[in-house]
C-alpha positions as CSV (number, residue, x, y, z in Angstrom):
1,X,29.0,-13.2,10.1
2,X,29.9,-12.4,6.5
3,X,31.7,-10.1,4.7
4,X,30.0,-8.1,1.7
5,X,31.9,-5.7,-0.3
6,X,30.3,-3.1,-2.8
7,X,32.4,-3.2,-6.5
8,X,29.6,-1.0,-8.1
9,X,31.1,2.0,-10.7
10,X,31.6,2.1,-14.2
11,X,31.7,-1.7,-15.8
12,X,35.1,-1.6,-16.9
13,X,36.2,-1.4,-12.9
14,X,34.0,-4.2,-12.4
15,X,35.7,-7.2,-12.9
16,X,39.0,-6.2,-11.0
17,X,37.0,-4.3,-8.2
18,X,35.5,-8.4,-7.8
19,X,38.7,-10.1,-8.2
20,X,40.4,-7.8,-5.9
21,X,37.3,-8.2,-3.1
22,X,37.5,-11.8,-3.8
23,X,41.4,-12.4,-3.2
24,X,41.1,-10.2,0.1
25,X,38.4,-13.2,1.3
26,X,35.5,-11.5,1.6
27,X,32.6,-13.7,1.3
28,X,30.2,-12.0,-1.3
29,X,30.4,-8.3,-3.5
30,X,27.1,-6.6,-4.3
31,X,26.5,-4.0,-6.9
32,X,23.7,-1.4,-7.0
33,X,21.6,0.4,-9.0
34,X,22.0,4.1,-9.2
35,X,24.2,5.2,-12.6
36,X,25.1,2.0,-14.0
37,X,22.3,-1.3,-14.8
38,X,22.9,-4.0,-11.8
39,X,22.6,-6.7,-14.3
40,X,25.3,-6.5,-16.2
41,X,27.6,-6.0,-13.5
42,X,26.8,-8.9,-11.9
43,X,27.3,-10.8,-15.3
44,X,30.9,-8.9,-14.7
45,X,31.2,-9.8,-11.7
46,X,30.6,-13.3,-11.4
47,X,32.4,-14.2,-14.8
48,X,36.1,-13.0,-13.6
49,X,35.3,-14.6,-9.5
50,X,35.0,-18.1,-8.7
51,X,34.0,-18.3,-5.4
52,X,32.1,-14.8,-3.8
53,X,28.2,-14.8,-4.1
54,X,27.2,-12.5,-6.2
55,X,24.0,-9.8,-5.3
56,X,23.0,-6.8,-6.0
57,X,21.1,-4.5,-3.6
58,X,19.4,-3.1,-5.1
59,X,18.0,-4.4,-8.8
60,X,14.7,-2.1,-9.1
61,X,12.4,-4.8,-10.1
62,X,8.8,-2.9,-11.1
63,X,10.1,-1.4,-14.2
64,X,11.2,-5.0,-15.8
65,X,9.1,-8.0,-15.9
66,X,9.4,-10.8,-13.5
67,X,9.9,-13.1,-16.7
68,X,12.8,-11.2,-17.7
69,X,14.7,-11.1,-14.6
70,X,13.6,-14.3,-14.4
71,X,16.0,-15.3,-17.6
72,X,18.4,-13.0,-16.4
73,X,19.0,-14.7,-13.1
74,X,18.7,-18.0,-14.3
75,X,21.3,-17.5,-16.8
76,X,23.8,-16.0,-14.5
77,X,22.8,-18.9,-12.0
78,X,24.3,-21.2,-14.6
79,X,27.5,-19.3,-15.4
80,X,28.3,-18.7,-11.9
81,X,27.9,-22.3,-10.4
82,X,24.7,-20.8,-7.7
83,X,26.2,-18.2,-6.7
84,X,23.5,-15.8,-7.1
85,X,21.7,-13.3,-4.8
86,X,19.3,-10.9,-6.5
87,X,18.4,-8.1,-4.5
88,X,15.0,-6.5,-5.4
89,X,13.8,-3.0,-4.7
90,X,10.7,-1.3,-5.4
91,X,11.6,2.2,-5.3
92,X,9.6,5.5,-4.3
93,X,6.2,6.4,-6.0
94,X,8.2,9.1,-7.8
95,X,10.4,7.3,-9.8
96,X,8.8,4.4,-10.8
97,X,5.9,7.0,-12.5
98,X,8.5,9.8,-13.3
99,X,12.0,8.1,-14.1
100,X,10.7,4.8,-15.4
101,X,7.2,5.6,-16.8
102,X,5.5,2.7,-14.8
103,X,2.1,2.5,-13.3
104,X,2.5,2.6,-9.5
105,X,0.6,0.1,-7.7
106,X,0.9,-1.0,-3.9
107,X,4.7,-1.8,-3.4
108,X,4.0,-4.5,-0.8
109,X,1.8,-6.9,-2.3
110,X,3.2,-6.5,-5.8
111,X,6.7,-7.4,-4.7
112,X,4.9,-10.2,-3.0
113,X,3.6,-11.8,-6.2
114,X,6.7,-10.7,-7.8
115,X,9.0,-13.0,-6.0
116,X,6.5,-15.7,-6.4
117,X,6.0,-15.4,-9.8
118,X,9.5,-15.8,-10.2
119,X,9.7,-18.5,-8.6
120,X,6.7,-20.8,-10.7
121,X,8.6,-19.8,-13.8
122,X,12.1,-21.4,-12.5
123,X,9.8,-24.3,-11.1
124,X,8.8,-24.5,-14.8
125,X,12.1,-24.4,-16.4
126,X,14.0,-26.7,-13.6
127,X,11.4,-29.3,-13.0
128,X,9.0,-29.1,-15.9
129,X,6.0,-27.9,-14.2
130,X,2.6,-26.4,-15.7
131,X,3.4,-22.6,-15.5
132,X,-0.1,-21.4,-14.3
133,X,1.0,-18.4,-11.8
134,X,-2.1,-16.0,-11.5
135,X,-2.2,-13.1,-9.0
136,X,-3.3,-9.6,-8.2
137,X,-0.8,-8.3,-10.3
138,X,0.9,-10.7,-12.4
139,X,-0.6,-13.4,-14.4
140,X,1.9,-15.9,-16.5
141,X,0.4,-19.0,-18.6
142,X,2.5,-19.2,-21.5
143,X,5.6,-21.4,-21.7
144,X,6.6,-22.9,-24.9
145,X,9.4,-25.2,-25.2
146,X,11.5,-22.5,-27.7
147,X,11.6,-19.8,-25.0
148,X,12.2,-22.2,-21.9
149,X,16.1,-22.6,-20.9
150,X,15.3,-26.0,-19.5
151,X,16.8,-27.1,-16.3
152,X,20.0,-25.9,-14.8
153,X,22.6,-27.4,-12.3
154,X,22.2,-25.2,-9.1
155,X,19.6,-24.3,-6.8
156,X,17.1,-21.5,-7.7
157,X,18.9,-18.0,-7.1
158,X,18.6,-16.6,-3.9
159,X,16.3,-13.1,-3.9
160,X,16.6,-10.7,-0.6
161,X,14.7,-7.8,-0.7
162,X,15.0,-4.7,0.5
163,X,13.0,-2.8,3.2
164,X,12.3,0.6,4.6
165,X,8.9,0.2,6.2
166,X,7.6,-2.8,8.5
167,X,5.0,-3.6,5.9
168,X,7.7,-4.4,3.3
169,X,9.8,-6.0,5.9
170,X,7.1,-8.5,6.9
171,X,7.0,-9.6,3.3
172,X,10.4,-10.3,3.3
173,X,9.8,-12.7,6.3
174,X,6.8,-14.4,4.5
175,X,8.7,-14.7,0.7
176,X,12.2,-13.8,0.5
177,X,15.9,-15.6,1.0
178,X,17.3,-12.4,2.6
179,X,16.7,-8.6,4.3
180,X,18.4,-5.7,3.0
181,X,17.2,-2.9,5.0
182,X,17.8,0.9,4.3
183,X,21.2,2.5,4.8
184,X,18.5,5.3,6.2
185,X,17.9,3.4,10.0
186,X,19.3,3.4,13.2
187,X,20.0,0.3,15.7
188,X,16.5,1.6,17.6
189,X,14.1,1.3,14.2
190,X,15.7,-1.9,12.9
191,X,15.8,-3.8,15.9
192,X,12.6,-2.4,17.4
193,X,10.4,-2.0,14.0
194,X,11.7,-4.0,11.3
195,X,13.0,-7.2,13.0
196,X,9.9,-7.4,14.7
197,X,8.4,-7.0,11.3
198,X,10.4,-9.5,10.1
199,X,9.1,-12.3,12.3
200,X,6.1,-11.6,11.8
201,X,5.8,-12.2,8.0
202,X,7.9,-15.3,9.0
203,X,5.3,-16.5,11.2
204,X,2.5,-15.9,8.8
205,X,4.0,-18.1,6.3
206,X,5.0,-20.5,8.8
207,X,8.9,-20.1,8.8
208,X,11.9,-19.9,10.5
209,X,13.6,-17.0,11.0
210,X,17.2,-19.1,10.5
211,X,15.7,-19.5,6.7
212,X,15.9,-15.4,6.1
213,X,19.7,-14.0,6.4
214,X,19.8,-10.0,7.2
215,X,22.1,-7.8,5.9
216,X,23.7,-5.4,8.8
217,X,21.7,-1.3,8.4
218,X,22.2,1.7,8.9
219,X,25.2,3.8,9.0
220,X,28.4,2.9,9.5
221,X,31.1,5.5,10.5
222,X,34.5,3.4,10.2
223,X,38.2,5.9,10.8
224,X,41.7,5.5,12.0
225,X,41.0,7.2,15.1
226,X,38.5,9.7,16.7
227,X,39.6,12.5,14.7
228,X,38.9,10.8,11.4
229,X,35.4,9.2,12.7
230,X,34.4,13.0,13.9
231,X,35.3,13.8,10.0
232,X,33.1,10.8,8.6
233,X,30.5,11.7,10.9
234,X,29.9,15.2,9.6
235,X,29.6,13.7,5.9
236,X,26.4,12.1,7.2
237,X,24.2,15.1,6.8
238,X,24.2,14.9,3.3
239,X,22.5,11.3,3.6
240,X,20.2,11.9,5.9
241,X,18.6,15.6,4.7
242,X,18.4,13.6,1.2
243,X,16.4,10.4,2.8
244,X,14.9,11.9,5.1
245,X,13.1,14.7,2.7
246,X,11.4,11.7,1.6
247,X,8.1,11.3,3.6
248,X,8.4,7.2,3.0
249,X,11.3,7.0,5.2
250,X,9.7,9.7,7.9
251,X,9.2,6.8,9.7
252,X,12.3,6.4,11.0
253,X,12.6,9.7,12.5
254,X,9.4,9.0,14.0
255,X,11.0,6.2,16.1
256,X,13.0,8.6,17.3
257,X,10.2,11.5,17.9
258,X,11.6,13.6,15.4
259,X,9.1,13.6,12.5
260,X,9.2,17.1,12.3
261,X,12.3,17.1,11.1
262,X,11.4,15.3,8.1
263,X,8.6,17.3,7.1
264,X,10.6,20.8,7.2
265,X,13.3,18.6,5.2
266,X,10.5,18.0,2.7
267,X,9.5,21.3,2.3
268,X,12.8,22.5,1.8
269,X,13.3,20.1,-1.2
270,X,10.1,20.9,-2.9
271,X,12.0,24.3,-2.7
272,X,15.2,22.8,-4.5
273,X,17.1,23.5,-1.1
274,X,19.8,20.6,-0.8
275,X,22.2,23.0,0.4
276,X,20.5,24.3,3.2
277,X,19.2,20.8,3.8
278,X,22.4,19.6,5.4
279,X,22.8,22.4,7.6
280,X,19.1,22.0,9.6
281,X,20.2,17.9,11.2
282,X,21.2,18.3,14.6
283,X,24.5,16.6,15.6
284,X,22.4,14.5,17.9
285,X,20.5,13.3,14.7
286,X,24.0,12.3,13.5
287,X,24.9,10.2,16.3
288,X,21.2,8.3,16.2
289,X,22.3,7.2,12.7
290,X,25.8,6.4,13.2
291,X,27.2,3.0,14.5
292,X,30.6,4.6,15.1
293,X,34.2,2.2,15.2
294,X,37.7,2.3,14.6
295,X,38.9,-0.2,12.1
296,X,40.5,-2.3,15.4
297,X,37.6,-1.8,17.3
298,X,35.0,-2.7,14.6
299,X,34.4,-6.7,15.0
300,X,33.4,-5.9,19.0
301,X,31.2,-3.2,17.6
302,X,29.6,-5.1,15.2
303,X,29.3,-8.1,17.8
304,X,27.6,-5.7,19.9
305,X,25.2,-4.0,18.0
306,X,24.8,-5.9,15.0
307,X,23.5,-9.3,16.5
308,X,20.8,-9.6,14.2
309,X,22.8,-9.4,11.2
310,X,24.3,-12.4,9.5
311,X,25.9,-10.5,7.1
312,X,27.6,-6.9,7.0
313,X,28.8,-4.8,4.1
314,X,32.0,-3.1,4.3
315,X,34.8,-1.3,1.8
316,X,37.7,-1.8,4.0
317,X,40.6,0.0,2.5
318,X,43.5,-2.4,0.9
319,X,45.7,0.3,-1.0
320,X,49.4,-0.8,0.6
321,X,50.7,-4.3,1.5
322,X,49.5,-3.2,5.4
323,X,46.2,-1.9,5.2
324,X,45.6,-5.5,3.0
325,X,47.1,-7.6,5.7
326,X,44.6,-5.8,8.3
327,X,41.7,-6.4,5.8
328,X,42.2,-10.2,5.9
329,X,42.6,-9.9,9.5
330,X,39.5,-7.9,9.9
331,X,37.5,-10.3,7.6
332,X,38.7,-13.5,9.9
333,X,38.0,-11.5,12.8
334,X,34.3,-10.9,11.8
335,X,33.7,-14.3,10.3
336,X,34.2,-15.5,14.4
337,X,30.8,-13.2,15.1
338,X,28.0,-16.0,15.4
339,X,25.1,-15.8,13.1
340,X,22.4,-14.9,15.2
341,X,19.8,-17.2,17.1
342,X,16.2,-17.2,16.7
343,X,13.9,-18.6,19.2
């Protein structure tokens, strides 16, 4: 299993956040997109590293062009030797139509020809192919030799994508390099709903589920001992009233029989009640959502509950000469967790 890190926060932390992740051993650091643009943090973050891939989960792909990620990949595919993982998200209704100004279109299909369509333009660049990509919702045609970057000496980038709903998980299993699911599931949604999912896009497209590598969900709730994990736990609510006022994610707690729950946590926040959010999730609701560890017993935990997961994401702290030597020995300890098998 691999070790992800997250180095996202202002660009100026970026590039000793990576270097830092990097000498510790973990295997790849991911940025997201919330404050700061992915992009240029992975730019960031692969210049100053030599050896972590690079992702980002999530890059929020509607609102840009899949030509113009497409250049920004490719470049950064070239600077960083292939080590490249583009995560793509398609975000809620709301902010693609509010916060970006984009026309909103069905997310599954478009992402879909999204990933496709970047993949005929690196065919065009890398091995000089007619770019003649027509779908539903993208159509490219155009490639002149002053606006194509040529070839490049790595493989195409790797693209995961992320997924809350089965829908968007089968299309992972029929396009994409990699699974990001929500950090809003439990072990019973992903392992019963999306990974099922999963397979089937896979099978549609006639793959193997060893090609797609899955990112570890949910929510982990790491301490020192119980005390600190019952602390952790408690900080949960604020996660889950905010996701699950959402109705796209309702089906989680409808896995769980609890779609109630997310409706009167929708009300509420058409009401501008975030507050009062927090205080309605019922501790059980806390422990559904929470893979729960010490930092000693974590690598079991994961073992046990994470089999489907070839990689996990983790900010294991590294302040004193102590707490690093435990993060290397965490990191070996959880490379020795098998990938898992597929039949």
């Amino acid at each position: 299993m691999k070790v992800v890190t997250n180095v996202s926060g202002p660009l100026k932390d970026v590039p000793r956040l990576a270097r830092e992740a990097e000498d510790l051993g973990y295997d790849a650091v991911v940025v997201s997109e919330t404050q700061h643009d992915s992009m240029l943090a992975m730019a960031l973050a692969a210049e100053h590293t030599e050896r972590v891939e690079v992702c980002s989960a999530v890059t929020i792909a509607f609102p840009r062009s899949p030509m113009v990620l497409a250049l920004e990949c490719w470049d950064l595919q070239a600077m960083s030797g292939g080590r490249i993982n583009i995560g793509l998200g398609s975000q809620v209704k709301g902010h693609i139509q509010r916060r970006f100004s984009v026309p909103w279109t069905p997310p599954a299909p478009r992402m879909r020809d999204y990933i496709r369509a970047m993949r005929a333009i690196w065919d065009c660049w890398q091995n000089g192919t007619k770019l003649d990509f027509h779908s539903d919702n993208y159509t490219f045609t155009l490639m002149t030799p002053f606006f194509n970057p040529g070839p490049i000496p790595a493989p195409f980038p790797k693209i995961s994508m992320s997924a809350v709903n089965p829908i968007m998980a089968s299309v992972a299993g029929e396009v994409a390099d990699g699974l990001l699911p929500h950090g809003f599931a439990t072990e019973r949604y992903l392992t019963e709903v999306i990974i099922p999912a999963v397979k089937r896009g896979a099978q549609k497209a006639g793959r193997s589920m060893r090609e797609i590598e899955i990112a570890g969900g949910g929510m982990l709730v790491i301490g020192e001992n119980e005390s600190e994990i019952e602390q952790e736990l408690e900080k949960l609510r604020q996660p889950i009233s905010f996701y699950g006022s959402t109705r796209t994610y309702h089906g989680v707690f409808r896995a769980h029989g609890r779609e109630e729950l997310g409706m009167r946590l929708h009300e509420m926040s058409l009401k501008g009640q975030w507050a009062e959010m927090r205080q309605i999730i019922p501790e059980e609701v806390l422990h559904e959502f929470a893979l729960k560890a010490t930092w000693e017993t974590l690598p079991q935990v994961l073992r046990e509950h994470r089999w489907y997961a070839s990689r996990v994401t983790l900010r294991i702290p590294a302040e004193t000469p102590a707490q690093r030597e435990r993060a290397r020995w965490l990191i070996d300890e959880i490379h020795k967790i098998p990938p898992p098998t597929w039949d």
